[in-house]
PALOGU-466507 format. One record per residue: x, y negated, z of N, C-alpha, C, CB in turn. Coordinates in steps of 0.02 Angstrom, whole numbers, plus 32768, in hexadecimal, padded with zeros to 4 digits. Each point is the difference from the previous one (the first is absolute). Glycine has a CB too. Example, Ala and Ser with C-alpha at 12.3 -4.5 7.8 and 13.67 -1.06 7.14 Angstrom:
2
8294811C81867FD37FC58000802D7FC480007FA1803B803E/804D7F907F9E802A7FC580037FD97FC98025803B80207F94/
***
This chain:
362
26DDE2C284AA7FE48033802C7FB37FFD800080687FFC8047/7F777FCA7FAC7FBF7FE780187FF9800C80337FD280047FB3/7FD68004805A7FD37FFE803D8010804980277F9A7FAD7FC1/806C805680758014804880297FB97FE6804580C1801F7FE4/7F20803280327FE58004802C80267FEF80477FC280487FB0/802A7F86807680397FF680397FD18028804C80457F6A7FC0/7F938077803C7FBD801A80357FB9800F7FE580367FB88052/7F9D80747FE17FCA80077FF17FD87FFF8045802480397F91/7F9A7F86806F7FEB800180467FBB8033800080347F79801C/7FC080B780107FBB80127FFD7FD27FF3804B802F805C7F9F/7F977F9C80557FDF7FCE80267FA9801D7FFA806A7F8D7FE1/7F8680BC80557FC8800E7FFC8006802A7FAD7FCA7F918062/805980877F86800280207FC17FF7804E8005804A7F9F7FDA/7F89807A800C8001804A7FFF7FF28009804A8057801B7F9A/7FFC8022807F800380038044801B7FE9802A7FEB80397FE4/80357F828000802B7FE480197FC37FC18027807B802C7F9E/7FA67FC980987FD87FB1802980377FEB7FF97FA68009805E/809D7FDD7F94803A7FE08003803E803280037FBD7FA28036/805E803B7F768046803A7FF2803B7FCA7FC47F9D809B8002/808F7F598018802A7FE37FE8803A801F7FD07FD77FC7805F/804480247F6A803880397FDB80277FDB7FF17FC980517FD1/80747FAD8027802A7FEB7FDA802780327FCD7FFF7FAE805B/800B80427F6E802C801D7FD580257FF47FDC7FCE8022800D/806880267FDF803A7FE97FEC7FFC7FF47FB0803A803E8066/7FF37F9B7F90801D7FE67FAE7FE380517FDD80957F9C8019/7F97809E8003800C80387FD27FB6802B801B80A280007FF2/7F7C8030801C7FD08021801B7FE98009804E802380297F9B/7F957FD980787FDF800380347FD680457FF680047F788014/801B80B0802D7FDD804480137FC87FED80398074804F7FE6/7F4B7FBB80107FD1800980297FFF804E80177FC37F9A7FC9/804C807D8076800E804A801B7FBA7FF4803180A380207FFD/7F52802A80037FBA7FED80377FE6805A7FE47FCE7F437FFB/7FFB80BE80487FCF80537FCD7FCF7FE37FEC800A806C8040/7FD67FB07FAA7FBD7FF27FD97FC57FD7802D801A80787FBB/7FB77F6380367FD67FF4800280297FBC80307FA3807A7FDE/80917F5B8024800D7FD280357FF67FB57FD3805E805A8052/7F8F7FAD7F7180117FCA7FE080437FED7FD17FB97FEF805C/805A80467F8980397FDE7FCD7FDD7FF67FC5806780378028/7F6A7FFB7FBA7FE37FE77FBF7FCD7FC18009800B807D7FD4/7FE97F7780647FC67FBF800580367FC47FFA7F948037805D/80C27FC57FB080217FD9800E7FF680017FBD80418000806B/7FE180317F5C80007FF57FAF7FCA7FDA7FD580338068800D/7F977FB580087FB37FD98001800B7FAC7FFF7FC3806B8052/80487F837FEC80017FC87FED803F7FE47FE47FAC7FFD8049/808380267FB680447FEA7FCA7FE77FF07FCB805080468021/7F8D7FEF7FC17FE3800F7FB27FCD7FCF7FEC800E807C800B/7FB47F6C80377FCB7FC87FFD801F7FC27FE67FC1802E8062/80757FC47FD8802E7FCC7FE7802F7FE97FDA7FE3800C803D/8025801B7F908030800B7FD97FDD7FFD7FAD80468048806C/7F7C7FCE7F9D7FE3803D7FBD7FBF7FD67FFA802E8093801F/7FBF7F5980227FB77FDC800D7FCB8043800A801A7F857FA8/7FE780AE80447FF0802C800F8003803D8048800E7FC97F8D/7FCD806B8071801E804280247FE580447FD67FFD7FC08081/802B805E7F887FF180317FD27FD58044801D806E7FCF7FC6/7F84801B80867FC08020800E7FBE7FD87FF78043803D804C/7FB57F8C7F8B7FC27FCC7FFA7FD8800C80407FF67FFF7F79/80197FEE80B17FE18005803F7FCB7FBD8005807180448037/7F557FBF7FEC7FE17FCC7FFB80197FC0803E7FA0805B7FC5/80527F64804A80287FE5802E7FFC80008039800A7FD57FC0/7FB3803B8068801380238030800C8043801C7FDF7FAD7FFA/804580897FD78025801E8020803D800580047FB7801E7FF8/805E7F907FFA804A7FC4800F7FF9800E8036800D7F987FBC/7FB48060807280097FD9805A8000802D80227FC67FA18003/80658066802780098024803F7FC4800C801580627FD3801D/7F9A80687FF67FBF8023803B7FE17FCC8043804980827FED/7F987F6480037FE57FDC804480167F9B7FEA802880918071/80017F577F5C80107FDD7FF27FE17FD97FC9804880378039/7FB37F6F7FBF7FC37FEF7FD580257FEC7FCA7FA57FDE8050/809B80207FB480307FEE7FBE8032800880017FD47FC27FE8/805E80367FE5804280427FEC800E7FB47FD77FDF80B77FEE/806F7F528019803F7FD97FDB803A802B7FF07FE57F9B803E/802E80697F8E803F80097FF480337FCE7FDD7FCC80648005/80617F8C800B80317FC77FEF803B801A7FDD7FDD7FC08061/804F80377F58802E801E7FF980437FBE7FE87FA680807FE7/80867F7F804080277FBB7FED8032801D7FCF7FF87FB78076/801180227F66803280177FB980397FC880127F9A802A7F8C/809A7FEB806080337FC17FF1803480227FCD7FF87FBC8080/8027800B7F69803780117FC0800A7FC87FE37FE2806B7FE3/805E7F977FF580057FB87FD37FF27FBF80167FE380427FB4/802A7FB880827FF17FBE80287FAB7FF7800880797FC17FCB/7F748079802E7FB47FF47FFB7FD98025804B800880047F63/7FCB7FD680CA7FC5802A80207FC280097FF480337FEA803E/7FB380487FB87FC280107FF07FD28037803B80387FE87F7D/7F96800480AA7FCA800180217FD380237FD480187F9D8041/7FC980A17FD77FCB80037FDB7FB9803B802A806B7FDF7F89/7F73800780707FD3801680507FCD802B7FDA80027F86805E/7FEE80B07FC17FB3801E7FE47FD67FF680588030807C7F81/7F817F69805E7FE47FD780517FBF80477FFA80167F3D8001/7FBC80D180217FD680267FF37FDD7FF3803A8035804A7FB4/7F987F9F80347FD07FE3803C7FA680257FE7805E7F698016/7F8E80BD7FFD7FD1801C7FE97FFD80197FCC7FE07FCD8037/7FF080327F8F7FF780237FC2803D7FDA7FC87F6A801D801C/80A97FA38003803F7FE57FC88031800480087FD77FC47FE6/805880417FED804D80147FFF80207FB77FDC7FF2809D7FEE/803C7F3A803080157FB97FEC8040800A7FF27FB87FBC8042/807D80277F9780367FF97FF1801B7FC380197FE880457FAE/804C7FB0805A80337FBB8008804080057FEA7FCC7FE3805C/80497FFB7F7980447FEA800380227FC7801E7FEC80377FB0/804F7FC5807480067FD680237FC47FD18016806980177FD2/7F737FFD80467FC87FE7801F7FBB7FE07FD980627FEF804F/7FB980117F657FB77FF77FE27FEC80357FDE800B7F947FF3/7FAC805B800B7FD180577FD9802880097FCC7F757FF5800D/808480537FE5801F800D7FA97FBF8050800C80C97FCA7FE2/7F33803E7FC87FE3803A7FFF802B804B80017FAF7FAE7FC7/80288079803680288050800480347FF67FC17F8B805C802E/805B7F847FA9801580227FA3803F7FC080137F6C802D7F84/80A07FA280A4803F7FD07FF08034802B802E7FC27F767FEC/803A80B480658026801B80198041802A7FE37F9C7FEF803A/806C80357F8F802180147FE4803C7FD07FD77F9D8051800F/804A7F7B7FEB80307FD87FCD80367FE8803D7F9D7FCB7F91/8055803E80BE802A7FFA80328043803A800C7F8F7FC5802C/805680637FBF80268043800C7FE180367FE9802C7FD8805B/7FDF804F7F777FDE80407FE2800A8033803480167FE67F84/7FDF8067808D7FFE8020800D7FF2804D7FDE7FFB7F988040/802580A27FDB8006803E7FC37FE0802B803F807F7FF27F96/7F51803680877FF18021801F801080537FDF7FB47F94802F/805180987FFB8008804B7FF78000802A803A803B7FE57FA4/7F75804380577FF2801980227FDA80547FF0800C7F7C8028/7FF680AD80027FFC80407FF77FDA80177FC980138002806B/7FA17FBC7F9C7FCD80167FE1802280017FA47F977FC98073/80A380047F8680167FEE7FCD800F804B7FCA802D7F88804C/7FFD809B7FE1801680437FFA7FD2802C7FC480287FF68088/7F967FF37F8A7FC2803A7FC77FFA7FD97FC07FA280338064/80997F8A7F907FEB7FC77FC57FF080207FB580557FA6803F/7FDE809D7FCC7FF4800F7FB17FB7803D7FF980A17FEC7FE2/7F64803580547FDE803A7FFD7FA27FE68017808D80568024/7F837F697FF17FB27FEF801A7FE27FE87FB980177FD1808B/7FB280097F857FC37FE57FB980307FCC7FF27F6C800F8021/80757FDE7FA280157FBA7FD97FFE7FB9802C7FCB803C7F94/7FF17FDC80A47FF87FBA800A80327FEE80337F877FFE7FE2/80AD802D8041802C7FFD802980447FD17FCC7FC880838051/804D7F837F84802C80027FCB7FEA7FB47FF6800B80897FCB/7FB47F6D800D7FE07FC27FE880197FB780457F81805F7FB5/80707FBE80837FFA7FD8803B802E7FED801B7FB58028800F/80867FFF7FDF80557FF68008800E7FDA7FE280228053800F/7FE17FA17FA7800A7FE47FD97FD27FB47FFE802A807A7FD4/7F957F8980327FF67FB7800A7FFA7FEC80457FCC7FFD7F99/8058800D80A8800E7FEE802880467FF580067FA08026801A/808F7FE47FD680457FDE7FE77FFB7FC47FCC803280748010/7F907F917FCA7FF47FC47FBC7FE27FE080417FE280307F64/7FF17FCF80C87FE47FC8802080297FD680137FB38035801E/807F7FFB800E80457FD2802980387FD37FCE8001806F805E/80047FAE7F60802C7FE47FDD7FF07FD17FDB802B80538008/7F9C7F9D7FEB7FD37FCA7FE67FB78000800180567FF87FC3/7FA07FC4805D7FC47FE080167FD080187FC480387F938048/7FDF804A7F7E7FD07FFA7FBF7FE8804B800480427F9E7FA9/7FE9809880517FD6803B801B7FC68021801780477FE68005/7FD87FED80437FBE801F80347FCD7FD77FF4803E80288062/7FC67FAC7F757FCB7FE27FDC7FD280167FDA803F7FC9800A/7FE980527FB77FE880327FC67FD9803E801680657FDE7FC1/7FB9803F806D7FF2804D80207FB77FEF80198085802E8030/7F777F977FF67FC87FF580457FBE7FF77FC080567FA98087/7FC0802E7F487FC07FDF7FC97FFD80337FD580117F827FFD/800280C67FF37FF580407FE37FE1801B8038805C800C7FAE/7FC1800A80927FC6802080377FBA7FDF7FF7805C8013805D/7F9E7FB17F917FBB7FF2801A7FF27FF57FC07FFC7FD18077/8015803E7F467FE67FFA7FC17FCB8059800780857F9E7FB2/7FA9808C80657FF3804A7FED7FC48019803D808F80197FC6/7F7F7FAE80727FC5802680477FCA7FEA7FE280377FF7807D/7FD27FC37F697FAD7FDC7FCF7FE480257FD680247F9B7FF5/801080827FE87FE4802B7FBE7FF0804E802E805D7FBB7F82/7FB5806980917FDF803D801E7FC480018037806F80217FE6/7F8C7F9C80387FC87FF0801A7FC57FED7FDB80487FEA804A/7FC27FF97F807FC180177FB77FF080357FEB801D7FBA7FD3/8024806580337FEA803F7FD07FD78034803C807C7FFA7F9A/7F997FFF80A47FC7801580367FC380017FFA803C7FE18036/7FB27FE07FA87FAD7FEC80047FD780207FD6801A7F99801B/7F9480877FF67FEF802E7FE37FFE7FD67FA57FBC80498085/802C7F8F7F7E800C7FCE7FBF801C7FC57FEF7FB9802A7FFE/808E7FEE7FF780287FD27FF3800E7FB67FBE801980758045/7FEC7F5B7FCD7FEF7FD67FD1802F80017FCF7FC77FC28049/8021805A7F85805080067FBA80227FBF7FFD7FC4804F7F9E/80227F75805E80087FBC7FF3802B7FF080407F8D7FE57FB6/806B8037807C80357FDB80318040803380027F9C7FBF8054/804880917FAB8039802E7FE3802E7FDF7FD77FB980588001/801D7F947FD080277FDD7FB080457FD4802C7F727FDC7F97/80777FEB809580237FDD801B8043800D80257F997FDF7FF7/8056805E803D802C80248020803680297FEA7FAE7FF48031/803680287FA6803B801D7FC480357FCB7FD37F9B805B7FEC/80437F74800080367FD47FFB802F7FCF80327FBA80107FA9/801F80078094803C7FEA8044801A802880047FDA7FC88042/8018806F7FC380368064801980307FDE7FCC7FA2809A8010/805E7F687FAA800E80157FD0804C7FC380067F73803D7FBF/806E7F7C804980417FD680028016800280417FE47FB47FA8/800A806F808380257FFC80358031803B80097FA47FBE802B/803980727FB38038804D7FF8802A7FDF7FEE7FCB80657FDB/802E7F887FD7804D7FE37FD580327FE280277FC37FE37FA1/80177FF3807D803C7FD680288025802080397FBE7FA07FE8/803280828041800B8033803D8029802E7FE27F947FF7803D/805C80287F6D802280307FEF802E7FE97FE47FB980418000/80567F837FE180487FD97FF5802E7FE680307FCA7FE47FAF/80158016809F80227FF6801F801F8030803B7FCB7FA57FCE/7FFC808A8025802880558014804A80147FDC7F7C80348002/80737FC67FB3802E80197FCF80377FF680067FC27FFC7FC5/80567FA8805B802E7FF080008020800D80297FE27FCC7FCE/8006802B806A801080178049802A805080157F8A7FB1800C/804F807B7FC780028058800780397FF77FCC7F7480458018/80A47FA17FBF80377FF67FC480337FFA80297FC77FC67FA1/803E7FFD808180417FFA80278016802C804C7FEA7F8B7FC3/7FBF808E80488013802E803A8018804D7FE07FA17FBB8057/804780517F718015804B7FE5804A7FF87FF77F8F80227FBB/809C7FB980158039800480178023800F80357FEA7FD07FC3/7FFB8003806D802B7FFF80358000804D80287FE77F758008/7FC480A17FFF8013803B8011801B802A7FE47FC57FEC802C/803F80107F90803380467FE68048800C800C7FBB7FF97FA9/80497FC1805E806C7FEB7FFE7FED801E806E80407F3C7F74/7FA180B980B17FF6801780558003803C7FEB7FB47FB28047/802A808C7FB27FE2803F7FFD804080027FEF7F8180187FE9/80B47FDA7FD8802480247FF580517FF3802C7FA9800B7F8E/804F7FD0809E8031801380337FF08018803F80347FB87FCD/7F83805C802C7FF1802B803C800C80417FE77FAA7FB98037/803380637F8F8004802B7FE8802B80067FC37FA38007803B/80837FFC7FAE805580017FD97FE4802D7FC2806F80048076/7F7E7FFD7F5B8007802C7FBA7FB4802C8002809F80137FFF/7F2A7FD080277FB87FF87FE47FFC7FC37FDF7FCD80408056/7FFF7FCB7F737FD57FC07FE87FCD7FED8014802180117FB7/7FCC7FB3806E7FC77FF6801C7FD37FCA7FB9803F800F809B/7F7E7FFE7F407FF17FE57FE97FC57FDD80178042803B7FC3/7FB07F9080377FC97FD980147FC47FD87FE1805480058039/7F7D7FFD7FCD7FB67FDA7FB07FD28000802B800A80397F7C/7FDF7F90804F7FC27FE880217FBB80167FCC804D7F908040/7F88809C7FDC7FD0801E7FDD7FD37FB17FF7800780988036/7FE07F617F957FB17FC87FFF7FE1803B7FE080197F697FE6/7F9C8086804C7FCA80047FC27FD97FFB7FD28017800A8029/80207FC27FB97FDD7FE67FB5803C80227FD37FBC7F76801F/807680B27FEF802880257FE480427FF47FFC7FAB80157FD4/80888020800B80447FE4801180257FD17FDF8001805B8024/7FD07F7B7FAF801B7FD57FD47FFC7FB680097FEB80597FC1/80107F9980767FEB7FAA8027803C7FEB7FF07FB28006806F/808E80217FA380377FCD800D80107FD07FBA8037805C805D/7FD87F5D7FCB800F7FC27FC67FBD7FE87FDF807680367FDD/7F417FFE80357FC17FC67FE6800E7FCC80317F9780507FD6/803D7F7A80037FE67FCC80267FCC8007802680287FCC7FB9/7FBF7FF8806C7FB6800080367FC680057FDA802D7FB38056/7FEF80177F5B7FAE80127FDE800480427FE87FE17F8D7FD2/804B809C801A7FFD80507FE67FDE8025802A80647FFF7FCF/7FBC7FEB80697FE7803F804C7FCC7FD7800C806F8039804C/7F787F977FC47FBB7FF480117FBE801F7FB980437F848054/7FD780647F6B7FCA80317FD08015805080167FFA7FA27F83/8025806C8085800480527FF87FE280098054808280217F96/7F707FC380997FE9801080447FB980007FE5805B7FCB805E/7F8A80087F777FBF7FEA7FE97FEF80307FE0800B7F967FFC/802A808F7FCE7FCE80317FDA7FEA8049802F80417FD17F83/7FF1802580C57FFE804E80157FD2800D80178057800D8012/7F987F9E802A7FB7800280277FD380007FE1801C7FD28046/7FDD801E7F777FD2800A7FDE7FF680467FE4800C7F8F7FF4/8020809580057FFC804A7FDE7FDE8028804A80817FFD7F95/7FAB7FF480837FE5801E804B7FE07FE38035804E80327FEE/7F747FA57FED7FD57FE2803E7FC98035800F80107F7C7FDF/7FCC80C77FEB7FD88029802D80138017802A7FD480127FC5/807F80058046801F802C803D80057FDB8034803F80427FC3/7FD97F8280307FEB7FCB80377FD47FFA801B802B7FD77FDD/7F98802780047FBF7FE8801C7FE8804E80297FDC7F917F8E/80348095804B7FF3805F801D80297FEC80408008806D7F82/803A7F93808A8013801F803C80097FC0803B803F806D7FB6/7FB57F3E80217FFF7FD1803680337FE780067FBE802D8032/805C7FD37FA5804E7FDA801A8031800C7FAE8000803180AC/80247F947F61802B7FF97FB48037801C80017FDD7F9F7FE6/802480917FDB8038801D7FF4802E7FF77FE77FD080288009/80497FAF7FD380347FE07FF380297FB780167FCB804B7FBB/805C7FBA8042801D7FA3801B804C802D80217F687F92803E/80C680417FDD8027800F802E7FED80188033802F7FC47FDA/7FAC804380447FE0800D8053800B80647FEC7F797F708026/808880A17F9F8008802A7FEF8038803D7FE17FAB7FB28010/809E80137FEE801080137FE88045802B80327FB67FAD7F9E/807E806A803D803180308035803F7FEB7FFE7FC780637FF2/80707FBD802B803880098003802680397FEF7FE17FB8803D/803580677F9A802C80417FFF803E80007FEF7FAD802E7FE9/807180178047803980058008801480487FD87FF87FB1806F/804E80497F71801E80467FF880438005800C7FB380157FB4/80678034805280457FFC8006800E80337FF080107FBC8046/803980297F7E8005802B7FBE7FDA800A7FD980338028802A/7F8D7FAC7FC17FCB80127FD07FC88017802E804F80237F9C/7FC17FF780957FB5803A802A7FCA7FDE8017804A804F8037/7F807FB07FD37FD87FC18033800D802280547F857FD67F96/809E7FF1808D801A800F80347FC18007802E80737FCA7FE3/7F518029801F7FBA800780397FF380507FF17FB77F747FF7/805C80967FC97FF080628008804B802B800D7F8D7FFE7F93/80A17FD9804F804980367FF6802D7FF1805080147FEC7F56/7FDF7FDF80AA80457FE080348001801B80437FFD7F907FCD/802A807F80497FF4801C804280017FD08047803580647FBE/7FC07FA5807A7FEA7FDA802680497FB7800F7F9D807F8031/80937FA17FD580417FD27FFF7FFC7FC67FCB804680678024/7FA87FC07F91800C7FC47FC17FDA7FD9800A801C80357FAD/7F877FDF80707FDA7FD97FF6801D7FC7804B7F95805F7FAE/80847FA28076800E7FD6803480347FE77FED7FD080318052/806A7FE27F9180267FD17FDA7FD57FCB7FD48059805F7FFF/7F797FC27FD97FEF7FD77FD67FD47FB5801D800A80787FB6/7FDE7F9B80767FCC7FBC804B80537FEC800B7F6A80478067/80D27FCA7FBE803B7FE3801280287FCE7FD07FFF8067803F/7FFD7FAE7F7980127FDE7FD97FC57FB97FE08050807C7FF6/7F727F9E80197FE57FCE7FF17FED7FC1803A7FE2805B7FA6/80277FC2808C80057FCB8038803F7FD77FFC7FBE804B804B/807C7FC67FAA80467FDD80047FF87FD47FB68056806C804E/7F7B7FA67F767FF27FDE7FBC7FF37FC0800B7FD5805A7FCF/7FF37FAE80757FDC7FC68009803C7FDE80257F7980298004/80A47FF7801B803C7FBA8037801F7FDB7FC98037804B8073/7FEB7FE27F7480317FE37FD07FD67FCE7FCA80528075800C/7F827F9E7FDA7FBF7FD17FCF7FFC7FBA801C7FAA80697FED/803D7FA580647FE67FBF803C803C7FCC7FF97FBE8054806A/80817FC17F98803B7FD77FFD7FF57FE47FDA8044802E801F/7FB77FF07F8C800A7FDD7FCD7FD87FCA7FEE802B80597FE8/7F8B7FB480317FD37FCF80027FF97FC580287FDB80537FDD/80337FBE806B80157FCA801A803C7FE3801F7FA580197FFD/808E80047FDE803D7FDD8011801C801F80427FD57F927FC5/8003809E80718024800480357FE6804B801E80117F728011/801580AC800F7FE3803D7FFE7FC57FFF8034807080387FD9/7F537FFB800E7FD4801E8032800C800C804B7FE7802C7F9F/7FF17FEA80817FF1802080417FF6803780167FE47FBB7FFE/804C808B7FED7FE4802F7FFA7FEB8027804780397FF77F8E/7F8C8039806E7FD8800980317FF2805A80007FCA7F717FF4/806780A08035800280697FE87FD17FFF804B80A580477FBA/7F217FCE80497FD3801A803D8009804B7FE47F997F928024/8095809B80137FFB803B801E801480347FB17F977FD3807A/808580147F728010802B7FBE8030802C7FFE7FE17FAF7FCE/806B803E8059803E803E80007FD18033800E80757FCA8031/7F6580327FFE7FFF804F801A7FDC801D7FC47FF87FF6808C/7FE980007F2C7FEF801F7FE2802780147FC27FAA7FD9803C/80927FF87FBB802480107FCD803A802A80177FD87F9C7FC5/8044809180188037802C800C80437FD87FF77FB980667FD9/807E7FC9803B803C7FCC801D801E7FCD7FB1803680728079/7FC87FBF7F52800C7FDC7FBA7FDF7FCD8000801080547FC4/7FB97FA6804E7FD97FB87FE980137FD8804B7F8380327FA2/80757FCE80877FF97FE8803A804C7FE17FF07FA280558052/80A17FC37F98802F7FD67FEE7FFD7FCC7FD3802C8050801C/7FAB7FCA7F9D7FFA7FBE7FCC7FD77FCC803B7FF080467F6B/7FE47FC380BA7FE07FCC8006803B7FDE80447F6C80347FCC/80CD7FCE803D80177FFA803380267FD77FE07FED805D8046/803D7FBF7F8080277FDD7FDD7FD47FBC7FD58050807B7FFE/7F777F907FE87FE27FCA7FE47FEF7FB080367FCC80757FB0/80257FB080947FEB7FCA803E80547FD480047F8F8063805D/80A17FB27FAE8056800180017FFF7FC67FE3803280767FF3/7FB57F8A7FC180107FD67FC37FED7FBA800E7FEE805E7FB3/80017F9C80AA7FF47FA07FEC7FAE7FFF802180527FE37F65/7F72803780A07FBD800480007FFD7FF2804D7FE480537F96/80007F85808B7FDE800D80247FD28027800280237FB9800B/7FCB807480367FDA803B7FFB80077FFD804A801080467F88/7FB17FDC807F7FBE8027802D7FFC803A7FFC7FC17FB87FF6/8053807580347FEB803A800E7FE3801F8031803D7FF87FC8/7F86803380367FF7801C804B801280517FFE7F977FA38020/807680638023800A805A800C80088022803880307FFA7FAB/7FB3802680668006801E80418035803D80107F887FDB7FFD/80B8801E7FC080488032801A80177FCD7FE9800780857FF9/80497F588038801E7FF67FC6803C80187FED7FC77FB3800D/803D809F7FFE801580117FDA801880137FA87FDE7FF78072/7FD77FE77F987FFC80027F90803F7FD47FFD7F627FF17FC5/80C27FE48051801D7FDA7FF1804A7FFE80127F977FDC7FFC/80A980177FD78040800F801E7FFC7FC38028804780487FA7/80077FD5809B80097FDE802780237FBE7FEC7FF48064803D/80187F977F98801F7FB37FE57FD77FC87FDA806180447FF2/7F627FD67FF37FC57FEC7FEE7FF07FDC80427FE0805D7FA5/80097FCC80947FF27FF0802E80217FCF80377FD5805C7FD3/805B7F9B802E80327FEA80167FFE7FA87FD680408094801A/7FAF7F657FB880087FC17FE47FA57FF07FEC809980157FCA/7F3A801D80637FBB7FE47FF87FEE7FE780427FDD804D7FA4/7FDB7F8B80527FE27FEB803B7FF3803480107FDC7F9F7FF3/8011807B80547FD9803E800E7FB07FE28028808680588011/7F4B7FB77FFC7FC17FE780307FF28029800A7FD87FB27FE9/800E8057806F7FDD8035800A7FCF7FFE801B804A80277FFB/7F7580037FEA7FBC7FEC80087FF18045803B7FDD7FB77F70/800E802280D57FF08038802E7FC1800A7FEA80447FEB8064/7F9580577FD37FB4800980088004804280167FCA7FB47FA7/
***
């Protein structure tokens, strides 16, 4: 079974000054109207779970209004195992603990993964790349450390290098330098994208097609060093990152910022051949975020042996009754899950009947 969410303490958090939860094995309904705190409850589900929040909020606007520090506590148990794990926020710093000693953001996840899905999710195909890009290496953060490793030492390869190219006279000789950090740090980021988006494209195609029955959902990963990466090596893709920044260092230096590397590159979707961000209509493209959120549950298992945490903030009410069942039937299959909603009618009465329910006044 593994690790299952049992409680969650909040302590000066958000709007909470003191709020206690318990939850069930299966599913837990947070019911409440708007603005009382169910997505701040997910918040810190997701902090504690992900090491993250996916509003990057700074840390004190963790602390309660009038309050000088914020705790959230989330106790795990399973497999004969307890696990403690605290987010502390005491001024401008945000601290971790596991069972009572420090751990960083990037080790929280190897405790319990977490799959968030939320409204904003909904625009995944039809929004920019960098929405797409950020999905994707924020599921690679949670699923391996070495990752959020790779990702963090490419961010600060590429902010170094566009902060040169800022300067009214930039030093070619340290350029020279920077380009060969972009360059081996793309490779590596983009081999470890590749692999990652390999085993997640499957998975979503075999999802999509029992949401949606006799469409083809196809899935690729655009680079911009072209469509022929797959199976190079790091030294291939690191010379070919080398020859691009070099082909294209006046445009660089013209507009200030580097144009090539992963930081750049996309995600596309089609179905039946079509590109689904221009053809698909509003349902497919939300199937297509539905299927790729359940990619990642099912993925999270495989990687770590035990299923995720999944985390739906306020979503039935945007999907129509067809989807609102796959995702009913997918939660069914075993997942712990989180949901918030202010009807719960989205939901049959036997669903309900074998869920936690909570209800958030205000």
């Amino acid at each position: 079974m593994g690790l299952l969410v049992s409680s969650l303490e909040l302590r000066d958090w958000r709007n909470f000054e003191e709020r206690d939860i318990a939850f069930a094995p299966g599913m837990t309904v947070l019911h409440g109207h708007n603005a009382v705190g169910k997505t701040n409850t997910v918040e810190a589900l997701q902090m504690l779970t992900a090491g993250a929040s996916f509003r990057k909020p700074r840390p004190a606007q963790l602390v309660r209004e009038g309050a000088d520090s914020a705790k959230a506590t989330l106790h795990l148990t399973g497999d004969g195992r307890v696990v403690d794990i605290d987010c502390i926020v005491d001024g401008p710093r945000r601290k971790f603990r596991r069972n009572g000693k420090p751990c960083q953001s990037a080790d929280v996840p190897e405790t319990l993964m977490s799959v968030l899905f939320n409204p904003d999710d909904l625009a995944f195909v039809k929004r920019g790349a960098s929405q797409r890009r950020e999905e994707l290496d924020a599921f690679g953060r949670q699923a391996n450390r070495g990752f959020a490793k790779v990702l963090a030492a490419y961010q600060r390869a590429v902010e170094q290098r566009n902060r040169l190219l800022k300067e009214d006279s930039p030093n070619l000789a340290l350029l020279d330098a920077w380009d060969a950090s972009v360059a081996l740090g793309g490779a590596t980021l983009l081999l470890a994208r590749l692999r990652l988006f390999e085993r997640l494209r499957v998975k979503v195609g075999e999802v999509y097609q029992r949401i949606c029955d006799g469409e083809e959902l196809g899935c690729a990963y655009e680079c911009t060093l072209g469509d022929d990466v797959a199976g190079m090596h790091r030294d291939e893709l690191t010379a070919r990152y080398l020859d691009r920044l070099a082909q294209g260092r006046q445009d660089d230096l013209r507009r200030q910022q580097t144009l090539v590397g992963p930081h750049r590159d996309d995600i596309r979707f089609t179905l039946n051949g079509r590109d689904a961000r221009a053809f698909g209509s509003q349902g497919q493209q939300r199937s297509i975020v539905l299927a790729w959120k359940m990619a990642e549950v099912e993925l999270s298992a495989e990687i770590l042996g035990e299923q995720p945490l999944l985390l739906l903030d306020d979503v039935m009410s945007e999907l129509d009754e067809q989807r609102r069942s796959a995702v009913v039937s997918f939660v069914q299959e075993g997942i712990q899950t989180v949901v918030t909603t202010t009807n719960l009618g989205y939901f049959p009465p036997e669903l309900l009947e074998a869920s936690k329910v909570v209800s958030f006044g205000g």
